[in-house]
TORDO-205182 format. One record per atom (N, C-alpha, C): residue in one letter; x, y, z; residue number from 1. Coordinates in nm, 4 decimals. Layout:
<nodes>
NODE   res          u          v          w     n
NODE     a          X          Y          Z   NUM
...
</nodes>
This chain:
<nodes>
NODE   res          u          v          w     n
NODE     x     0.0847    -0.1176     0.0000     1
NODE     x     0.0000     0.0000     0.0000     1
NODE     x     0.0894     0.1241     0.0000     1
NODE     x     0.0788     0.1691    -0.0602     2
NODE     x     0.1576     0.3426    -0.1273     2
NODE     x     0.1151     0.4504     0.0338     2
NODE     x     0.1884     0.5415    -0.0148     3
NODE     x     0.1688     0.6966     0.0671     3
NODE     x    -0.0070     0.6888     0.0832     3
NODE     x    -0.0427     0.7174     0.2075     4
NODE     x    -0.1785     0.8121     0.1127     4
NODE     x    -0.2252     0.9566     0.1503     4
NODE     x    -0.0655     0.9918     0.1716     5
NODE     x    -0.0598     1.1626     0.2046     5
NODE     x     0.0847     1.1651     0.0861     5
NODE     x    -0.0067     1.2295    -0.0204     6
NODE     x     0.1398     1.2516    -0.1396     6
NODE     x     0.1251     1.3543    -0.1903     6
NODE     x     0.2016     1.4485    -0.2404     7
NODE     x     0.1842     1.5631    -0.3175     7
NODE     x     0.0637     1.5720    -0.4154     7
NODE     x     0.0441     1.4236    -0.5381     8
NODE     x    -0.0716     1.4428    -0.6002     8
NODE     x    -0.2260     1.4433    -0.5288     8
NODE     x    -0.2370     1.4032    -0.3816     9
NODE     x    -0.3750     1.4013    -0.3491     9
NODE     x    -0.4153     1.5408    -0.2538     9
NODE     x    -0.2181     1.5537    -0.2045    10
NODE     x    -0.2529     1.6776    -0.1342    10
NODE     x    -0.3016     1.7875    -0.2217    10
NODE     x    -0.2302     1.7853    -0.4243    11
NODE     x    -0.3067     1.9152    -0.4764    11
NODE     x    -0.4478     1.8550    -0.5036    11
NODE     x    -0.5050     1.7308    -0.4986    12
NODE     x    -0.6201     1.7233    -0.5713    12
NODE     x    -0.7154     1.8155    -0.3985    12
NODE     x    -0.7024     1.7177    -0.3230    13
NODE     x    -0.7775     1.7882    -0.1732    13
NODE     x    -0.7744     1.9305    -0.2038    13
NODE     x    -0.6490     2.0017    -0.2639    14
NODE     x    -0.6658     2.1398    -0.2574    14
NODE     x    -0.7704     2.1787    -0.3333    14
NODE     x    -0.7220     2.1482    -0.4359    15
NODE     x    -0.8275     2.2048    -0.5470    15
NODE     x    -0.9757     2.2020    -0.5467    15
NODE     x    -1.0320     2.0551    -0.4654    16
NODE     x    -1.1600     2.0301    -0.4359    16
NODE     x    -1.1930     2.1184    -0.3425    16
NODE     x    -1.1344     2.1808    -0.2657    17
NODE     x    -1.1713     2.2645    -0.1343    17
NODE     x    -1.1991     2.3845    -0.1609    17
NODE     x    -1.0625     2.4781    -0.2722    18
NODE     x    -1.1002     2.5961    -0.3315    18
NODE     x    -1.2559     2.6049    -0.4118    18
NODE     x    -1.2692     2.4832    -0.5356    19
NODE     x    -1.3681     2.4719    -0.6142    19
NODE     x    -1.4953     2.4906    -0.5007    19
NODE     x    -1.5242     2.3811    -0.4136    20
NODE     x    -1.6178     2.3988    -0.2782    20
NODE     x    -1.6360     2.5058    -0.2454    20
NODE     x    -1.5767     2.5870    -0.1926    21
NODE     x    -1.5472     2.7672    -0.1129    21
NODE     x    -1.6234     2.8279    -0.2141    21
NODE     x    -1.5653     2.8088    -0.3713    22
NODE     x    -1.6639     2.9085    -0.4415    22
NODE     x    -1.7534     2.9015    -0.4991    22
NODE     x    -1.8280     2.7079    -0.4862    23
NODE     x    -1.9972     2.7272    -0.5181    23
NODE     x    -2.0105     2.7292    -0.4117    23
NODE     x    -1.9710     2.7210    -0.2760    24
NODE     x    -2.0418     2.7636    -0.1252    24
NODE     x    -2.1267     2.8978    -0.1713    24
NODE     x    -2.0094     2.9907    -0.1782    25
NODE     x    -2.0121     3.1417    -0.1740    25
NODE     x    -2.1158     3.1882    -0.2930    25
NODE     x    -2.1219     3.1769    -0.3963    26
NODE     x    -2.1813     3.1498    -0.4925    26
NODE     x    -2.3540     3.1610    -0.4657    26
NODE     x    -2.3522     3.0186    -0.4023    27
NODE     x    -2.4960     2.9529    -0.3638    27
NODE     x    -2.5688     3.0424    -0.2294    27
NODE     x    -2.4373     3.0942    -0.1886    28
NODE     x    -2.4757     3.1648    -0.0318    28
NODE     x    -2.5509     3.2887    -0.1219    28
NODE     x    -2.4748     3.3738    -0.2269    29
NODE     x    -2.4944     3.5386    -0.2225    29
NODE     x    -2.6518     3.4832    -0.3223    29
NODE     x    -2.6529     3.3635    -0.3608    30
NODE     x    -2.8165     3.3626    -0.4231    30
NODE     x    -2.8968     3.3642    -0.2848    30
NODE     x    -2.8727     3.3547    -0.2125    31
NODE     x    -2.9904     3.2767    -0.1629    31
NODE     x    -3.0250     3.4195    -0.0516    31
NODE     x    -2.9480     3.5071    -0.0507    32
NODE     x    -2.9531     3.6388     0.0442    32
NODE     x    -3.1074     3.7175    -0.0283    32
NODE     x    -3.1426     3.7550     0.0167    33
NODE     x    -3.2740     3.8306    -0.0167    33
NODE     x    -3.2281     3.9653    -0.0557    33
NODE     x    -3.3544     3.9898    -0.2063    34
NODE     x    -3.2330     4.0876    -0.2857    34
NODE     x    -3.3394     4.2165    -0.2224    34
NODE     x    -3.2616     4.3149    -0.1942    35
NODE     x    -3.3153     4.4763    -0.1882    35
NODE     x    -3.4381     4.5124    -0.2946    35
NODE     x    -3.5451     4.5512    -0.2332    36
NODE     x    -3.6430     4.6329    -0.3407    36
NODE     x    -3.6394     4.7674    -0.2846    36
NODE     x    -3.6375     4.8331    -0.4446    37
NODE     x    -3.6667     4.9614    -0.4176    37
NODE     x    -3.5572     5.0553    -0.3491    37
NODE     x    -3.4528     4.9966    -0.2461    38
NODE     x    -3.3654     5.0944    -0.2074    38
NODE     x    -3.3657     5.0117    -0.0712    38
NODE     x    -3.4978     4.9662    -0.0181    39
NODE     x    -3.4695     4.9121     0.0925    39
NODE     x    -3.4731     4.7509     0.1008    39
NODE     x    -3.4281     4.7284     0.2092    40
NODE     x    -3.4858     4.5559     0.2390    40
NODE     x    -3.5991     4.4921     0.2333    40
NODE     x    -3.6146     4.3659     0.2323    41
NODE     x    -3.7502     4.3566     0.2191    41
NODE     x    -3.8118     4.3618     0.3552    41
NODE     x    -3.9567     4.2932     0.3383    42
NODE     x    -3.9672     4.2816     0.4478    42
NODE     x    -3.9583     4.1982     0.5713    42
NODE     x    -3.9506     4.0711     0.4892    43
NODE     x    -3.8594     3.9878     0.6126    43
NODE     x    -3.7522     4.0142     0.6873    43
NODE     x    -3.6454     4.0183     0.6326    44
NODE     x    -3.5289     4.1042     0.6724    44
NODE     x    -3.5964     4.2350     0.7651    44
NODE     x    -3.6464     4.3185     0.7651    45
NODE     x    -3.6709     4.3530     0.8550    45
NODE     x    -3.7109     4.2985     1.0007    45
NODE     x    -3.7778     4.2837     0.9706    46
NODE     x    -3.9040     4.1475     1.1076    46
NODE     x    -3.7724     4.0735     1.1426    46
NODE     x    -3.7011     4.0049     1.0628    47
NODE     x    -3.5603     3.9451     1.1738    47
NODE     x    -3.4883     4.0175     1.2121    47
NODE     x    -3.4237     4.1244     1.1583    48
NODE     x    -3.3646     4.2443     1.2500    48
NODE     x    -3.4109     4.2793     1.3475    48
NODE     x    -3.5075     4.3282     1.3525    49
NODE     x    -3.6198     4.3616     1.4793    49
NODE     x    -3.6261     4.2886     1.5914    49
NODE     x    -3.6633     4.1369     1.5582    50
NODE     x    -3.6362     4.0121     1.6574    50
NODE     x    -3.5563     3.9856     1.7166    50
NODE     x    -3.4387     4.0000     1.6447    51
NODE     x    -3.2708     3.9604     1.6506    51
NODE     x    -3.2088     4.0756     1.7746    51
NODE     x    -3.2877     4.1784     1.7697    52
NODE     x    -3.2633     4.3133     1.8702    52
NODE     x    -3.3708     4.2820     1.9616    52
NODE     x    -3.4451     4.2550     1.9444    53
NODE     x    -3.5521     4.2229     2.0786    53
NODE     x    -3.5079     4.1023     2.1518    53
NODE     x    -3.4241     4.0647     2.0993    54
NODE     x    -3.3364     3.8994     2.1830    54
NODE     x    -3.2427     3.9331     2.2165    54
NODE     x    -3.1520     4.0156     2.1437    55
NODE     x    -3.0496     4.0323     2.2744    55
NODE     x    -3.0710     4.1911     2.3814    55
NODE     x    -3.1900     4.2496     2.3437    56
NODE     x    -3.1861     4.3549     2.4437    56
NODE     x    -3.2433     4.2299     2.5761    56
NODE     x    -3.3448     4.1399     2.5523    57
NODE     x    -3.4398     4.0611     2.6334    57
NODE     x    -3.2794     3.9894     2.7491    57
NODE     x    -3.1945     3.9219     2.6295    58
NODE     x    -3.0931     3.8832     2.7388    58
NODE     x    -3.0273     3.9562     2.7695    58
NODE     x    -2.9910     4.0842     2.7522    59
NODE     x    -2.8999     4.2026     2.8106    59
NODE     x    -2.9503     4.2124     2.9371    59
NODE     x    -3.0856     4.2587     2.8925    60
NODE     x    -3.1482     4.2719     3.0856    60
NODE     x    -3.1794     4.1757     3.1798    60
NODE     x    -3.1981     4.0442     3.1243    61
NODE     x    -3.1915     3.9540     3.2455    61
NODE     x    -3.0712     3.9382     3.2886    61
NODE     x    -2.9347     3.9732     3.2363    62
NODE     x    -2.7935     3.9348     3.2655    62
NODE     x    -2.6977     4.0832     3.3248    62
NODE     x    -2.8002     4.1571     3.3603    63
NODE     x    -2.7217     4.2823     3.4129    63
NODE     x    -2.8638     4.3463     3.5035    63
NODE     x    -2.9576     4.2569     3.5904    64
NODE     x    -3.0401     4.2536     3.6655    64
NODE     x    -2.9895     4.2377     3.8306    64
NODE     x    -3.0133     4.3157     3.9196    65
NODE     x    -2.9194     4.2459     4.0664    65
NODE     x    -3.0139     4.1347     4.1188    65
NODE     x    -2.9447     4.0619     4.2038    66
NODE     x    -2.9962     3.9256     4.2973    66
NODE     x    -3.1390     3.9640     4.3284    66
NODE     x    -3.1601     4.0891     4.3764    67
NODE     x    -3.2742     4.1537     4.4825    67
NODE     x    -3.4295     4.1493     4.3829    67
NODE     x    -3.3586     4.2087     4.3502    68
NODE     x    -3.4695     4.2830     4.1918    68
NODE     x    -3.5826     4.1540     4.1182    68
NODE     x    -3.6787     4.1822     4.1410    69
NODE     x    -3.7783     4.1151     4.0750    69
NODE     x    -3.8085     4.0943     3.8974    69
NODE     x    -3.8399     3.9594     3.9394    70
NODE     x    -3.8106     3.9182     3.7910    70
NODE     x    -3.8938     4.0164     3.6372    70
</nodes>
């Protein structure tokens, strides 16, 4: 049984990994929700919104004292 860490598989691994990275990236920037009009849509909004209403929600339970009612 041969190497099976050799220069030819280490460039093939490479190459498969670069090729990967850029239909990742590719497939990622389709799938982003495109701008109308100037602004976002409206989903993207409604998760922004959420996304800030969750961490203000854990900000204040985590900077609340012992005493202080829930």
């Amino acid at each position: 049984m041969g190497k099976v860490v050799n220069k030819r598989n280490a460039v093939v691994g490479w190459l498969a990994l670069a090729v990967g990275k850029r239909v990742a990236k590719k497939k990622a920037r389709g799938a982003v929700p495109a701008v109308e009009g100037g602004r976002p849509n409206k989903s993207a909004i409604a998760t922004g919104v959420a996304a800030l209403g969750t961490v203000l929600l854990f900000w204040r339970k985590r900077h609340r004292s012992p005493g202080e009612p829930a």
